[in-house]
C-alpha positions as CSV (number, residue, x, y, z in Angstrom):
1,X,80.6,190.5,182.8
2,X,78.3,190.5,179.9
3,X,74.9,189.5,180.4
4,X,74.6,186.1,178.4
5,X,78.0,184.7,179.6
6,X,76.7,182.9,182.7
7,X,74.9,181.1,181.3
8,X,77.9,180.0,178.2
9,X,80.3,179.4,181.3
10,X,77.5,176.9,183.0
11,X,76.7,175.1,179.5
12,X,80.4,174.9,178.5
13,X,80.6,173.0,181.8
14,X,77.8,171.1,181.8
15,X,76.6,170.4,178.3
16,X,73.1,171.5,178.7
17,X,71.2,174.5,180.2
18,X,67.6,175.4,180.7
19,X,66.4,178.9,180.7
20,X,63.2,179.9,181.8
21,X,61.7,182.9,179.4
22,X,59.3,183.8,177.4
23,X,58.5,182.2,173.7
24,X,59.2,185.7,172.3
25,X,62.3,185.9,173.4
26,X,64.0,182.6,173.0
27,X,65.3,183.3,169.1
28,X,67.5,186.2,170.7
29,X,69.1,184.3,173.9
30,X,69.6,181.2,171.2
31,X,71.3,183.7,169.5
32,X,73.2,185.4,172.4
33,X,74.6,182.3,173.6
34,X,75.8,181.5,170.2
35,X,77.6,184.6,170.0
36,X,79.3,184.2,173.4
37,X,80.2,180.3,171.9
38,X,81.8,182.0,168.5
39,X,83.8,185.2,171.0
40,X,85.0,182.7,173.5
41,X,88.3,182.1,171.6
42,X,90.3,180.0,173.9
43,X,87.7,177.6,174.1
44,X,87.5,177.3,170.4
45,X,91.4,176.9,170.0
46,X,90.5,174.0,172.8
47,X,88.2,172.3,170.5
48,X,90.8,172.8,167.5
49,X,93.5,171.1,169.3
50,X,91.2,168.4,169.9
51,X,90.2,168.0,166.8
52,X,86.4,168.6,167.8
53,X,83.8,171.4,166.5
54,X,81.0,172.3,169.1
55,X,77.5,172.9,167.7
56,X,74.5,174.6,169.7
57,X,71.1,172.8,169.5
58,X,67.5,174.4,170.9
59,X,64.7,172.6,171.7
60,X,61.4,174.4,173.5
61,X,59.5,173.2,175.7
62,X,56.8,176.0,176.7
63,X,58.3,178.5,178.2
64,X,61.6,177.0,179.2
65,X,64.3,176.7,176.4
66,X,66.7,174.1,176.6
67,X,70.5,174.8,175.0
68,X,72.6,172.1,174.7
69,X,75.9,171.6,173.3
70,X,77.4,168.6,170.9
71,X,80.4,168.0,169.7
72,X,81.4,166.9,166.2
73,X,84.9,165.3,165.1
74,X,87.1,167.9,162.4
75,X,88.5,166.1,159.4
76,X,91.3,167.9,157.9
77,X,92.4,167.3,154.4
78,X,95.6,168.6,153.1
79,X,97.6,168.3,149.7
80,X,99.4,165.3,151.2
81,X,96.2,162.9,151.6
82,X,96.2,162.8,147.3
């Protein structure tokens, strides 16, 4: 298991998750979680087929980081909506 996907499983499930670090460090885990969000494939073939698009947000709060996860509707336009 790698070491950020914990914490990716627990905020797919629950929306939101608060990690305790230090400032310095909370651009990379921001960053880590993203990347597990963009390599976890299924669930982005889940939000496709719902026609949703999940985006990450960060807020600090001193030293505990706070992740959470919103979702966005997908518009689709094709040749046929002219």
């Amino acid at each position: 298991m790698r070491q950020y996907e914990p914490a990716w499983k627990k905020l797919k499930a629950e929306g939101k998750v608060v990690i305790a670090a230090h400032p310095l460090v909370h651009a990379r885990i921001y960053k880590a979680l993203r990347k597990e969000k963009d390599m976890d494939l299924v669930y982005k073939m889940q939000c496709e087929d719902e026609e949703k698009q999940a985006r990450l947000y960060s807020t600090r709060n001193a030293s505990q980081l706070i992740i959470s996860l919103r979702f966005y509707p997908v518009y689709r336009i094709s040749r046929s909506d002219f």
